[in-house]
N, C-alpha and C positions, 0 to 999 in steps of 0.2 A: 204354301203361303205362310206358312211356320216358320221358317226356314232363319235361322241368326245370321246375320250381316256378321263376319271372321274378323276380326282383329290381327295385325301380322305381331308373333311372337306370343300368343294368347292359346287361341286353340289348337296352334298347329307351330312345330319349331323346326327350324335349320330351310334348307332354299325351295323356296314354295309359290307355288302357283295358285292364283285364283280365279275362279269363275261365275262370272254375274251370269244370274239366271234370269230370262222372260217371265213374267206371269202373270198371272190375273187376278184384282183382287174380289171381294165379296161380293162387289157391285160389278164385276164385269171389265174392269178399267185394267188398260197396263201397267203394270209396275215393273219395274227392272230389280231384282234382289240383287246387292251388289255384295262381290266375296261371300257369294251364299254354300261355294264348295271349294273345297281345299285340296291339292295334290301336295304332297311333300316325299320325301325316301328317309328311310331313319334305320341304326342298326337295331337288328335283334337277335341278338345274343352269338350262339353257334348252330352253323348250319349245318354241319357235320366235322367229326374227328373219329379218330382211329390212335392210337398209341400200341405199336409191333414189340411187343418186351423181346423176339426172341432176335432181333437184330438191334433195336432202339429208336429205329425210327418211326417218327410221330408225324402226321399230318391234321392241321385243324382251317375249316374255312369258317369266316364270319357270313353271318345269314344280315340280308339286306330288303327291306319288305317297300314294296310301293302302298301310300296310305292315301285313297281317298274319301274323304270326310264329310259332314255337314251334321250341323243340332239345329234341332224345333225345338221347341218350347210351346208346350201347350198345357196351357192352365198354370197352374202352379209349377208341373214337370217340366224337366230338360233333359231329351232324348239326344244321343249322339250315337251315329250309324256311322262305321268306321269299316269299310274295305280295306281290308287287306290283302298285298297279291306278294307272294314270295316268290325266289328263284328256282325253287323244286317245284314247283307249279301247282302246289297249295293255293288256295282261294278262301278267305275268311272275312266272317262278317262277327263284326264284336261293336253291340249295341253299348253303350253305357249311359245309363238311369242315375241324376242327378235333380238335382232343384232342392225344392222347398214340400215338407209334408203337410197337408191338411191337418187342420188341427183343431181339437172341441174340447171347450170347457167345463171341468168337472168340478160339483160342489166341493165345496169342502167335507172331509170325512169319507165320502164316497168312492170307490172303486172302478174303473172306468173300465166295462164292462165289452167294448167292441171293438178293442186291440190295446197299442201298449201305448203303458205312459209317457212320456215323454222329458216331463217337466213338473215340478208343482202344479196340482190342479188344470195340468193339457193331457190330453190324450192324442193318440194318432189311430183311426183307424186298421183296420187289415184290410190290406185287398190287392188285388192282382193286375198286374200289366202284362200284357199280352201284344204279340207281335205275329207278321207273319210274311214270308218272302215268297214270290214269283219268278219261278228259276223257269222261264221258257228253253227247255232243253235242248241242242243242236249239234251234238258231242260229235266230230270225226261227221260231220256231213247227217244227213235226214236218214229219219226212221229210228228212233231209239227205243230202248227197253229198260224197264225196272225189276230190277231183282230186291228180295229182301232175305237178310241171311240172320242167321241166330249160331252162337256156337253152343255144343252139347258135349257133354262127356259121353263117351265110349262105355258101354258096359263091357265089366272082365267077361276076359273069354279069350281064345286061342291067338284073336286077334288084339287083345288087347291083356297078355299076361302080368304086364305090373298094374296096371290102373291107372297109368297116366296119359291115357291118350283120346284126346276129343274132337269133333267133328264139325263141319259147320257145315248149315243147313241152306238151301237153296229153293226160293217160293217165286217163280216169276207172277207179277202183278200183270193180269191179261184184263182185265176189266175193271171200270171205276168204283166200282163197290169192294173192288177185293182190297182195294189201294189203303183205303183210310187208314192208318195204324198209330198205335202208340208205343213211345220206343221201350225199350226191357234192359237197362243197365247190367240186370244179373245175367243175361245171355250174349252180352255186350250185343245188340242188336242195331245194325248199317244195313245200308239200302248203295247197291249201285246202280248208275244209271249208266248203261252200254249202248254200242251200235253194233249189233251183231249183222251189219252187212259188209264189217270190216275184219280186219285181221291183223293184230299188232305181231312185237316183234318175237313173239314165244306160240304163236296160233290162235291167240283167245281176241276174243273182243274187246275193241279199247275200250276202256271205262272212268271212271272218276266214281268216288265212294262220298255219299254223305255224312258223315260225323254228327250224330246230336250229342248235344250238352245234357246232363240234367237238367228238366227242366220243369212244370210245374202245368196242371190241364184246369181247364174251369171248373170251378170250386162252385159256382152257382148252380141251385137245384134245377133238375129236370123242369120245366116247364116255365119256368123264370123268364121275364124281358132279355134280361141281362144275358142268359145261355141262348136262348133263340135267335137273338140281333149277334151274339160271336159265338153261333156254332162251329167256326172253325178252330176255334181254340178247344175242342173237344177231343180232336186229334194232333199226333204230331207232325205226320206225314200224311198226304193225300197225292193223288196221281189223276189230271184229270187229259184230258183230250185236248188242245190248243181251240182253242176258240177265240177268237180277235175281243169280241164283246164279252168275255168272262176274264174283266180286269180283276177283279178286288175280294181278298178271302171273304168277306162280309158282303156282298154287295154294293151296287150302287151309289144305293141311298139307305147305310145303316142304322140311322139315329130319326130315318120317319118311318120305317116298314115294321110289319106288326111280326117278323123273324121270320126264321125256314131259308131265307137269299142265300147267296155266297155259296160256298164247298157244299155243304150240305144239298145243296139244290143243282149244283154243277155235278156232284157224284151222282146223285140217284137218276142220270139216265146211262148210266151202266156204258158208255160208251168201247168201244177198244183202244187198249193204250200198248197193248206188245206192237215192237216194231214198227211205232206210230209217233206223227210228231203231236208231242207231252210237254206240260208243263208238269212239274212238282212242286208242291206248296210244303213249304215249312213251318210251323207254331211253335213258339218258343216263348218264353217270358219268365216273372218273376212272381214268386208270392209275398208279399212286403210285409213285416211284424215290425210296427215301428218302437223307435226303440231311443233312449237318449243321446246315443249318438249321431243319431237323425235331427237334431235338434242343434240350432236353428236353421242348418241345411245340411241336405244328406250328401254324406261321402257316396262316389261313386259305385253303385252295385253293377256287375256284369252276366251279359244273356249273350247268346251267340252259337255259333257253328260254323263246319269246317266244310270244304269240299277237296277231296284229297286225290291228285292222279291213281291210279290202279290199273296198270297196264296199259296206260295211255300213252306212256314212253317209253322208248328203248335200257334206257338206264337213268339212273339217277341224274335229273335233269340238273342239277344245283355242281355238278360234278367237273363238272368245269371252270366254278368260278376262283379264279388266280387267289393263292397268296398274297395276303395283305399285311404291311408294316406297318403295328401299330405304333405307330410316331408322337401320339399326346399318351401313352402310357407312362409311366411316371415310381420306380420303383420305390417303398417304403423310406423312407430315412435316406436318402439321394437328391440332390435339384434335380438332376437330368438322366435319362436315361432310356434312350428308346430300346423297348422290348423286340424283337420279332419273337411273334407270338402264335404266327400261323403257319410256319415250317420252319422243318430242321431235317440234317442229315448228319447220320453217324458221324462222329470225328470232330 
């Protein structure tokens, strides 16, 4: 119901597709949200190269991402949720956190005590944004599994005579309670989600890897409104059971219940989630220190995560895609001059 009416050439550029959304507004009543989602394709960057010094040849392809869009605006904030689907068969979701900061007036003399300044006599709070996704899993057909993996160094030893060799670890998530976790940057710590009723093209099970971001957990104390109404922001990853009526990380209705709803209360019946059709919830967000540059409106901050094939294909899925002439490249000190930029052959 948040949802911004798109502008063409605003929040989305080059040939684009729009979608008016149905909905309902506060009273019950239809409304149509017109251009409330955006489809566009746009380049990003290199999808892969290779440069062969020992014959000369170089191969490079451009990476091409499908972007679908939409921002809310809620309260003062303006959230933008931005899917991304690339050709290697990456899946990406990159929130971006915009708008206007809350802001409270400080005496003169006085030090503004519950985050940062901002301005002459304004301050900006601290405080955290939090998000969270419903990934109803269905990978390669029914029955999936969640592994969680951490990598570790090898202690020296016969099998390990220089000290450079490390390991990674493997914890299948069999029950709702084992699930909840929070991620470990120093152990670089991913979770996959498989169907080990399959068998890709090397004997394992397809899979796709979750990627978190750094990212930030509820800062509010134990026993708080605030931590009880978004216990699921306590974790980063949860794994719960599919259940039709377990929409929302928070529950229902999180701004009248007196807390304990959502994940917290969907885990603790310890359900089985090996080899079972699972949803995975995601928590991700920001800790916001406002700052002058935030003032009069903040530059874009980003939150987000990846979902990356793992054995889900035969080979590099993007591996196909043709050489491209880039034709508006434009060499230094030249009018004209199209590059090919994307192959070459000895000679």
């Amino acid at each position: 119901m948040l949802a911004n009416a798109l502008e063409l050439g605003c929040d989305c550029l080059g040939n684009i597709h729009y979608f008016d959304v149905p909905a309902a507004d506060s009273k019950g009543e239809p409304f149509v949200m017109q251009n409330a989602i955006c489809m566009h394709e746009e380049d990003y960057g290199i999808a892969w190269k290779h440069y062969e010094f020992r014959n000369g040849l170089f191969e490079v392809r451009r990476s091409r991402r499908l972007v679908i869009s939409f921002f809310a605006t809620v309260g003062n904030y303006d959230y933008g949720f931005y899917w991304y689907l690339y050709q290697d068969g990456t899946i990406q979701l990159e929130t971006k956190l915009t708008g206007i900061i809350q802001t409270a007036a400080v005496p003169p003399g006085e030090t503004y005590k519950w985050g940062g300044t901002v301005d002459d006599q304004l301050g900006g709070p601290t405080h955290q944004h939090f998000f969270n996704v419903r990934l109803h899993m269905d990978l390669d057909g029914g029955g999936n599994t969640v592994t969680e993996h951490d990598f570790v160094p090898r202690p020296w030893g016969h099998d390990n005579p220089h000290g450079n060799v490390f390991d990674t670890t493997t914890r299948v998530l069999s029950r709702e309670r084992d699930a909840a976790a929070i991620a470990n940057g120093e152990t670089g710590r991913f979770w996959k989600i498989s169907n080990p009723n399959e068998t890709n093209s090397v004997g394992n099970a397809p899979a796709y890897k979750l990627v978190v971001n750094p990212s930030p957990l509820m800062l509010a104390q134990e026993g708080s409104y605030v931590r009880k109404r978004g216990g699921f922001a306590t974790k980063h990853v949860w794994v719960t059971a599919f259940d039709a009526n377990e929409k929302y990380a928070s529950g229902d209705y999180p701004n009248v219940h007196a807390g304990g709803d959502g994940l917290p209360r969907y885990a603790a019946q310890n359900r089985n989630i090996e080899n079972a059709d699972i949803v995975v919830w995601h928590s991700f967000g920001h800790t916001h220190i406002c700052k002058p540059e935030d003032f009069p409106i903040m530059p874009v901050e980003y939150a987000g995560f990846m979902l990356k094939p793992t054995g889900f294909f035969a080979a590099n899925a993007a591996g196909d895609v043709p050489p491209d002439r880039n034709s508006r490249s434009v060499l230094a000190g030249e009018k004209s001059a199209a590059a090919t930029c994307c192959h070459a052959d000895p000679g």
